[in-house]
BAFI-3210 file (N, C-alpha, C; in Angstrom, 3 decimals, decimal comma, padded with zeros to 6 digits):
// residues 115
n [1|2|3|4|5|6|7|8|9|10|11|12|13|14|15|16|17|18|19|20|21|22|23|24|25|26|27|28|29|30|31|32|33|34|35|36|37|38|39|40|41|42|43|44|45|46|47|48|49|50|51|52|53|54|55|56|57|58|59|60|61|62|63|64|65|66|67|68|69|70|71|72|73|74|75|76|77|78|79|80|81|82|83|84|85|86|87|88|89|90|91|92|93|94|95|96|97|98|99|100|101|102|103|104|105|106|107|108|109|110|111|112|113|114|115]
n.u [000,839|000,753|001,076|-000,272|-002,975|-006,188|-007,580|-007,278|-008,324|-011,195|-012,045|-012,006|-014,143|-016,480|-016,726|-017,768|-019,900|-021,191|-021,718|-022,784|-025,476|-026,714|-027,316|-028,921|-030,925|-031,396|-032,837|-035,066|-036,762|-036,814|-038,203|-040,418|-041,703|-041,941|-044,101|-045,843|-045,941|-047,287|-049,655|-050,750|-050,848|-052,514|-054,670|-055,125|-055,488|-058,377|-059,878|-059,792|-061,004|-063,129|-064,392|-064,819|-063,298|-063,204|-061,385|-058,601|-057,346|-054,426|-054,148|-055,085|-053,020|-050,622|-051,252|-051,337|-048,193|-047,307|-048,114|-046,369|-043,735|-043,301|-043,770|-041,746|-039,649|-040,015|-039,317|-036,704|-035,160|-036,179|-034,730|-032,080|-031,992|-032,472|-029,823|-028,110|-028,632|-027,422|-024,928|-024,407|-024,647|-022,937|-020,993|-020,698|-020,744|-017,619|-016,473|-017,192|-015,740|-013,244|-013,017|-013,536|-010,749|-009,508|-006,817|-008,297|-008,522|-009,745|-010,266|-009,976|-008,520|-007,866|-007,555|-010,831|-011,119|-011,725|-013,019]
n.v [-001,174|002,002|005,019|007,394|005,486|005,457|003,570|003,549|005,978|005,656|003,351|005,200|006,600|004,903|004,206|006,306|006,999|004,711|005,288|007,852|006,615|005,332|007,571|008,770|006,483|007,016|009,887|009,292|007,383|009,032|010,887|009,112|009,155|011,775|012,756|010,741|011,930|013,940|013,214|011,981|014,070|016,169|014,216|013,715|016,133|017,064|015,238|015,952|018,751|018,348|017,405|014,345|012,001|013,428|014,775|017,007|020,484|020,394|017,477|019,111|020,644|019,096|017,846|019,833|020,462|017,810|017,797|020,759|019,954|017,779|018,900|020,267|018,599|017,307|018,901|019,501|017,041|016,768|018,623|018,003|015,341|016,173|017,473|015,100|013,187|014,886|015,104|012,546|011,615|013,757|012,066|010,177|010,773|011,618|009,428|008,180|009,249|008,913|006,065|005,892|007,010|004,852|002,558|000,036|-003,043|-005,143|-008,614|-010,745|-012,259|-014,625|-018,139|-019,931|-021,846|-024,673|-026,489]
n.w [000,000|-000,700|-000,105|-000,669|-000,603|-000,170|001,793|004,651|005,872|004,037|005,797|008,454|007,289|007,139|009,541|010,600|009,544|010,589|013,017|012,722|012,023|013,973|015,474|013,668|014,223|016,931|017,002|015,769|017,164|019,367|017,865|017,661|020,358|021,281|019,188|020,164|022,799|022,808|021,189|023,330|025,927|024,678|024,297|026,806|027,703|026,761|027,607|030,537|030,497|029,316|031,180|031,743|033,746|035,947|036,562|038,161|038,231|038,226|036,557|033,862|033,737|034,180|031,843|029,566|029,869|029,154|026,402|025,101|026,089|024,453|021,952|022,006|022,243|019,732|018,091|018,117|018,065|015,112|013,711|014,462|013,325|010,338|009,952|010,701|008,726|006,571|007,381|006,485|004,156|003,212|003,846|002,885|-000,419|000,273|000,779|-001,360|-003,514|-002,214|-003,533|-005,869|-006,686|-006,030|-007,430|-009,382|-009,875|-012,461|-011,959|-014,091|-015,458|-014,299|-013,477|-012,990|-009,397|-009,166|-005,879]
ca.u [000,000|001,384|001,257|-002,003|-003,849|-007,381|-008,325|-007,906|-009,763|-012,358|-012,748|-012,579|-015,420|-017,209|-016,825|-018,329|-021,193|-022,013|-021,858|-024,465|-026,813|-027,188|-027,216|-030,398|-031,993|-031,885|-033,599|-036,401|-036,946|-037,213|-039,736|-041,835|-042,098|-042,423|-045,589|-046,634|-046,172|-047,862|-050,772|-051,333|-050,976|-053,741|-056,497|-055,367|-056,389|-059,479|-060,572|-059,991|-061,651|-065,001|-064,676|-065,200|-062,744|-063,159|-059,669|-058,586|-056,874|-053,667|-054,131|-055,106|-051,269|-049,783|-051,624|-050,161|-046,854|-046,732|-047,635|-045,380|-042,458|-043,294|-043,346|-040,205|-038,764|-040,029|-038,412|-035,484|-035,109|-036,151|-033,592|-030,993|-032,141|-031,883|-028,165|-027,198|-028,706|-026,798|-023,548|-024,363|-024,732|-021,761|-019,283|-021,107|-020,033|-016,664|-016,715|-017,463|-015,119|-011,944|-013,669|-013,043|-009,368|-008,340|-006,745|-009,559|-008,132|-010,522|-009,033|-010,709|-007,618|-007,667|-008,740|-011,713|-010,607|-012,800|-013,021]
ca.v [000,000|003,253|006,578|007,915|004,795|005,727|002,668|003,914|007,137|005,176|002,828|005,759|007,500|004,108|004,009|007,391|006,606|003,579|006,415|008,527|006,048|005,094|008,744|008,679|005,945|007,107|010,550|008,501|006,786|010,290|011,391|008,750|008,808|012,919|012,528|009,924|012,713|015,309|013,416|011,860|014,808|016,380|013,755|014,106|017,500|017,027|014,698|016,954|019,765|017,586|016,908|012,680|011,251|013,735|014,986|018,526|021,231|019,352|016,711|019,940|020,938|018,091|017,453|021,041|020,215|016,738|018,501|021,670|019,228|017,230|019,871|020,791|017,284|016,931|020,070|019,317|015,718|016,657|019,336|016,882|014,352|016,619|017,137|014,024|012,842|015,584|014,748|010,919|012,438|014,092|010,936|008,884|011,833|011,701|007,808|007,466|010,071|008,096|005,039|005,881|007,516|003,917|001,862|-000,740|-003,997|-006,250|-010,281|-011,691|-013,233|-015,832|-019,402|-020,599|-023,134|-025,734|-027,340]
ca.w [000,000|-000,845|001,129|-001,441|-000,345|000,833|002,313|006,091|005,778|003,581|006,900|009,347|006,763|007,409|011,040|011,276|008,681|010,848|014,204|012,582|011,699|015,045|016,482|013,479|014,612|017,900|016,689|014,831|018,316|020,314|017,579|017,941|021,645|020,904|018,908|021,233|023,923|022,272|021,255|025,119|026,529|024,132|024,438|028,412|028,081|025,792|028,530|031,953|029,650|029,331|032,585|031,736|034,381|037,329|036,870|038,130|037,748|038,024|035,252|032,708|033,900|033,526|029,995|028,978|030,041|028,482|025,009|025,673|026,008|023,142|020,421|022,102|022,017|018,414|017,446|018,793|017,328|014,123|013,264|015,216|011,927|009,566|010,342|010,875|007,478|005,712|007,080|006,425|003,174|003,142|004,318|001,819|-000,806|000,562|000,679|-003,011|-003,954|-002,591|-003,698|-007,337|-006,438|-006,074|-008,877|-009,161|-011,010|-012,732|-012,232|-015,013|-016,566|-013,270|-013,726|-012,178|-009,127|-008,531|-004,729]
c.u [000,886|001,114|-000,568|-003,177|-005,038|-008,167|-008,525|-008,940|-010,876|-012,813|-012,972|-014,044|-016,588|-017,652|-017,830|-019,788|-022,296|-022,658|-023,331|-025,800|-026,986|-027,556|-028,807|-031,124|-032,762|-032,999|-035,045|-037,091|-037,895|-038,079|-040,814|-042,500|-042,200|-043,861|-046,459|-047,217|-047,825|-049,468|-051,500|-051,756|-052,629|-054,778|-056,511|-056,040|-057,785|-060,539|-060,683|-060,897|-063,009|-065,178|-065,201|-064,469|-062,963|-061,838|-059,696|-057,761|-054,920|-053,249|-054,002|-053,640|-050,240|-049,718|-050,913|-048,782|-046,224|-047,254|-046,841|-044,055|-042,233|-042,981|-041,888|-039,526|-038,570|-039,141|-037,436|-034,490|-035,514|-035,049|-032,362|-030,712|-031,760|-030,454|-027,348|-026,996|-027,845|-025,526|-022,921|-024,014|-023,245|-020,407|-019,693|-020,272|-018,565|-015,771|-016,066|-016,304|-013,469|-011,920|-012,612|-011,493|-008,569|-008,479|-007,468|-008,782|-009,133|-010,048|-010,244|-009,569|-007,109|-008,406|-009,308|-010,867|-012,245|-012,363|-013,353]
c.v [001,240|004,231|007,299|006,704|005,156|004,845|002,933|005,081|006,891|004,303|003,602|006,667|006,679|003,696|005,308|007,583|005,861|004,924|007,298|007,924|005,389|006,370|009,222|008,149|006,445|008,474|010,130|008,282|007,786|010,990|011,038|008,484|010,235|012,935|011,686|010,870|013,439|014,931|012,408|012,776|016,030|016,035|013,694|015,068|018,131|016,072|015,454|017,917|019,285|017,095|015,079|012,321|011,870|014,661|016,514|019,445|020,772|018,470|018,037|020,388|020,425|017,730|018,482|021,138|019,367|017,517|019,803|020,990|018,349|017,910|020,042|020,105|016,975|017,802|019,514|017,919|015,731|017,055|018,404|015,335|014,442|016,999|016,369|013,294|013,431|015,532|013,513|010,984|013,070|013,307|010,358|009,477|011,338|010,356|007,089|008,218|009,490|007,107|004,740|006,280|006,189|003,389|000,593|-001,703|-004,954|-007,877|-010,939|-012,433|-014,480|-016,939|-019,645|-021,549|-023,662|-026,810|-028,358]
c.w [000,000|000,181|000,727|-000,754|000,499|001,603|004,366|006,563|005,220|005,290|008,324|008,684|007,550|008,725|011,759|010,438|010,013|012,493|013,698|012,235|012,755|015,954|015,284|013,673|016,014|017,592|016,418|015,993|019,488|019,598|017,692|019,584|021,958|020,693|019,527|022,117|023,779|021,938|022,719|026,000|025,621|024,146|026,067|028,933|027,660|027,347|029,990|031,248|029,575|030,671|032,879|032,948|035,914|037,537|037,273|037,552|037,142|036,991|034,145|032,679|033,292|032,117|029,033|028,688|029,450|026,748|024,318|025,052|024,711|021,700|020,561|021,505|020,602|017,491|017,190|017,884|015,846|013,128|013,502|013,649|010,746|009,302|010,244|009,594|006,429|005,818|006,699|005,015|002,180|003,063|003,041|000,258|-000,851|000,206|-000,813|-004,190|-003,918|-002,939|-005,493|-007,564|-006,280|-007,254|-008,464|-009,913|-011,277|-013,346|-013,121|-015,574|-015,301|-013,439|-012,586|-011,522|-008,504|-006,946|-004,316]
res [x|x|x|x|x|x|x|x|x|x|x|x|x|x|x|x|x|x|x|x|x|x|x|x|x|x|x|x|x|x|x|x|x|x|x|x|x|x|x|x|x|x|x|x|x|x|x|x|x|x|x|x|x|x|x|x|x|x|x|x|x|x|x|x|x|x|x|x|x|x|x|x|x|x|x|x|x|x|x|x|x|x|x|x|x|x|x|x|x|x|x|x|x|x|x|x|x|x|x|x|x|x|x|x|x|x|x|x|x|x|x|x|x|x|x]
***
């Protein structure tokens, strides 16, 4: 291997590929337990509001608070996605770029072995 060889920076690209697609799954994860929030805390507060369960002032609080936090959370985790995708984006880019920078040899002039 020569000095030009991109094969270690291709496997630290790949190491940091594999890093963000776990730092997106986890996003994915925190949105859907976001929109979970957001719509619990809504039919929580749809229900203290009709007054069905008895609940008081308290629950309507809490119901506020759990959809409050949710938009937040969703916010938060979405932008966090978008990011991560774009630098996934970016390695992949980067990836494919020293990919082709190597001399590629095609062994076709090797005989078939049979086992």
């Amino acid at each position: 291997m020569t000095e030009d060889d991109p094969t270690d920076e291709i496997s630290d690209i790949e190491a940091r590929i594999e890093a963000l697609a776990e730092i997106a799954e986890r996003c994915r994860k925190y949105i859907l337990a976001s929109k979970i929030a957001v719509g619990g805390g809504a039919a929580l507060l749809l229900i203290t509001i009709l007054g069905l369960l008895g609940m008081g002032q308290t629950a309507a609080l809490g119901s506020i608070a759990l959809v409050l936090g949710g938009i937040v959370s969703l916010g938060s985790n979405v932008s966090t996605l978008r990011q991560t995708e774009s630098a996934i984006g970016d390695a992949e880019a980067l990836r494919s770029q020293l990919i082709s920078r190597i001399d590629l040899r095609v062994v076709a002039d090797a005989p078939m072995k049979l086992v």
